[in-house]
C-alpha positions in Angstrom: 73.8 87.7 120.2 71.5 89.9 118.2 72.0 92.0 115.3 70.6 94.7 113.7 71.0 97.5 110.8 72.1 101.3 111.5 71.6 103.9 109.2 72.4 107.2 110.2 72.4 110.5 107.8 75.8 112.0 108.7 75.6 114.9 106.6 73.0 116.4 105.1 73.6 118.9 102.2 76.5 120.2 103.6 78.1 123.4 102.4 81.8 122.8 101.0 83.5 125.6 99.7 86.2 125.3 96.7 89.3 123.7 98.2 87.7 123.1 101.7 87.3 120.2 103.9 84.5 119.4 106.4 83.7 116.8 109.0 80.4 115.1 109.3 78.6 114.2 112.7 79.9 111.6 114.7 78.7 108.4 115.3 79.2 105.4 118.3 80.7 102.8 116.3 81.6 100.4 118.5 78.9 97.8 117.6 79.8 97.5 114.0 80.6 94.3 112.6 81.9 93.6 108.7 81.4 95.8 106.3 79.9 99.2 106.0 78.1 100.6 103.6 78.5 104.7 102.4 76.3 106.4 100.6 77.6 109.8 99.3 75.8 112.7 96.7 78.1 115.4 95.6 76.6 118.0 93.9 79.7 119.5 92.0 83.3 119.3 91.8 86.0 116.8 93.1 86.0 115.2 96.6 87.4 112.6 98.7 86.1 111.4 101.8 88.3 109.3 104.5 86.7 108.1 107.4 88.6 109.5 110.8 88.5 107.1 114.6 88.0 108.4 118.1 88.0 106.5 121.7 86.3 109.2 123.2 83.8 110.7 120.2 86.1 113.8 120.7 89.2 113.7 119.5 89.5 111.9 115.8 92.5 110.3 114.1 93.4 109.5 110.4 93.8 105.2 110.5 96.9 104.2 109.5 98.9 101.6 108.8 102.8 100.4 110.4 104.2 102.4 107.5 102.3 105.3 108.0 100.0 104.9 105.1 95.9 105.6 105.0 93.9 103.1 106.1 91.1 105.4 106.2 89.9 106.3 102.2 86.9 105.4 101.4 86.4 107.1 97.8 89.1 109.3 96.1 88.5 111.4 93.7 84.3 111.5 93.1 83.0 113.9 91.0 79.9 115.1 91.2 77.1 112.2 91.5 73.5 112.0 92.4 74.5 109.2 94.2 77.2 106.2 94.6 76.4 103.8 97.3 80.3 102.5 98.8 80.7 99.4 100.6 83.9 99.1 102.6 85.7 97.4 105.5 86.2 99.9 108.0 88.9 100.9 110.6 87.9 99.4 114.0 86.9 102.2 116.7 84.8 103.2 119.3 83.6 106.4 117.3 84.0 107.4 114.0 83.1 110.4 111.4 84.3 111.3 107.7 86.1 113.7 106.4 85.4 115.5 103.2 87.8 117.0 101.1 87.3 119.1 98.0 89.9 119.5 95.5 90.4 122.8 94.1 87.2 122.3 91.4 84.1 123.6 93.0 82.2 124.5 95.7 79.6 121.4 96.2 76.8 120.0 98.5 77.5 117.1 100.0 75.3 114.4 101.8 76.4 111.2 103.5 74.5 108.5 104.9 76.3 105.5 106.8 74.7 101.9 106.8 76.2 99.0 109.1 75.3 96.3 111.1 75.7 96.0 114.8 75.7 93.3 117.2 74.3 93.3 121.0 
């Protein structure tokens, strides 16, 4: 087997209004092995971002666990940052996107950029 790195830009200076939520593009995820890396910018107030699983690259889910609870967070809480580069073990799927919450501070512009490696 082979591997390789992805990077993908998921979102690029997206538009989140005060107390909003967004979704960034999806991506096949299937490949991914180990850890993943997230980079995020937010521009102003308060986020959290959660990443969300699909079989089908259509319908998403939050991960969770046998009692119910998130599986999913990936950073709670960020304020506003030029940059913080994440590294976390992800929920297994076939497809998989973030979502991105704001919490009640400020509109912001958010960017995410996801880094893995696959194997073929």
């Amino acid at each position: 087997m082979s591997s390789r790195l992805v990077q993908s830009l998921l979102s690029n200076a997206q538009v989140l209004g005060k107390n909003g939520t967004i979704y960034t593009t999806s991506i096949k995820f299937q490949d991914c092995v180990g850890d993943t890396i997230l980079f995020i910018v937010n521009t102003a107030g308060r986020i959290t971002v959660s990443q969300q699983c699909s079989f089908d690259g259509v319908v998403f889910y939050d991960p969770v666990d046998a009692n119910g609870s998130s599986l999913g967070i990936v950073y709670s809480d960020l304020n506003a940052t030029v940059g913080v580069y994440i590294s976390f073990s992800p929920a297994l799927a076939s497809w998989t996107r973030f979502k991105i919450v704001e919490e009640n501070v400020e509109a912001t512009l958010v960017t995410l950029k996801l880094l893995f490696r696959a194997e073929f």
